[in-house]
N, C-alpha and C positions, 0 to 999 in steps of 0.2 A: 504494500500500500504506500502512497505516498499523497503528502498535501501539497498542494503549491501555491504562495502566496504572491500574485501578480507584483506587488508591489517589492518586492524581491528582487525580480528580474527589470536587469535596465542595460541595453544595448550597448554596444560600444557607436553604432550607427544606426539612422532609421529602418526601420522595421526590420530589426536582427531578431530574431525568432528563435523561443525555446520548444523544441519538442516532447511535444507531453506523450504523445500515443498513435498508434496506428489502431484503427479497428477497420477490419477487411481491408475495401480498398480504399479507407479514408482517412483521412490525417488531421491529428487536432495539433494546431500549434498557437503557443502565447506567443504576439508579436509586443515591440515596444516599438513607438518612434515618434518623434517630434518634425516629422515634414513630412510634407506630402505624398501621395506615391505617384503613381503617373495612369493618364486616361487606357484604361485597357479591358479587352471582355476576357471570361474566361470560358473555356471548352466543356467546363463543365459547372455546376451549380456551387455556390459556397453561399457558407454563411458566417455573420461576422458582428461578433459578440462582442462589446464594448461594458469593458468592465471595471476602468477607472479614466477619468479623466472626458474631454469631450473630440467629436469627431463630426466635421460639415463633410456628409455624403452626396458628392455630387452625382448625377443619374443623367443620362440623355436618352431619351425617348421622345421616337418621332422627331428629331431635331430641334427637340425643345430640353436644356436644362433645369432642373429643380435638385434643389438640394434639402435634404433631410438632416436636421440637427440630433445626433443620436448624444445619448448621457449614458452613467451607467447602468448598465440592466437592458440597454435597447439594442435590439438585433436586428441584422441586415439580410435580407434573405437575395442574393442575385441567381439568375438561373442563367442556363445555357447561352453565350452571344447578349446577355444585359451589358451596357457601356456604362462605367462608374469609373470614379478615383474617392479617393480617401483624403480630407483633407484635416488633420487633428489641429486641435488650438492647444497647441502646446504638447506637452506629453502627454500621452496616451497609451494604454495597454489594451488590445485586442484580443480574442479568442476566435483564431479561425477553423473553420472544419470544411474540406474541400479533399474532391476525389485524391489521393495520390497520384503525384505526376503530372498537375491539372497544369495545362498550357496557359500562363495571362500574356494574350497579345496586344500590341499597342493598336490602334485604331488610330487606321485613316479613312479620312475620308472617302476618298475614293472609291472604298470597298460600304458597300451597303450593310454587311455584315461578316460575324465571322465565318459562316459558312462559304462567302465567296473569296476570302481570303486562304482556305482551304484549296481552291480549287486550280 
């Protein structure tokens, strides 16, 4: 068994990531960071557990931006090909759970989505 106290763990860099567990084919990791990360989809679904500190979740859909102010306790659910970044206000500690392996591509424009970036 083991406990882990988010507030613990602190990066050497933005979102340096502790490894808590694999279950099947999916991966729980505590990330920490104090900046941004960059606009990108991922190939498969995660979720993104915000468990100290605050985090402006920006979203694009439809070519329209919104951003979702997440605090602690509030969770981010993106699925397959969703366009998001993360943007913390300051530090931040995350709990992500996302396939193992899962590809995050940057987004361009160009490509409508990530399945025609695939192709």
């Amino acid at each position: 068994m083991h406990v882990c106290h988010p507030h613990d763990f602190t990066g050497t860099r933005a979102w340096d990531a502790l490894d808590i567990e694999r279950i099947g084919d999916a991966t729980v990791r505590l990330h920490w960071t104090d900046a941004p990360y960059h606009w990108h989809v991922n190939d498969g679904p995660e979720v993104f557990a915000v468990l100290s500190g605050q985090v402006a979740m920006h979203v694009r859909e439809n070519g329209e931006e919104r951003i979702h102010n997440l605090g602690p306790g509030d969770v981010f659910h993106a699925k397959d090909g969703d366009e998001h970044v993360a943007h913390p206000v300051g530090e931040a500690r995350v709990l992500v759970i996302k396939r193992a392996g899962s590809v995050s591509c940057a987004r361009y424009s160009r490509f409508p989505s990530l399945k025609d970036i695939r192709r």
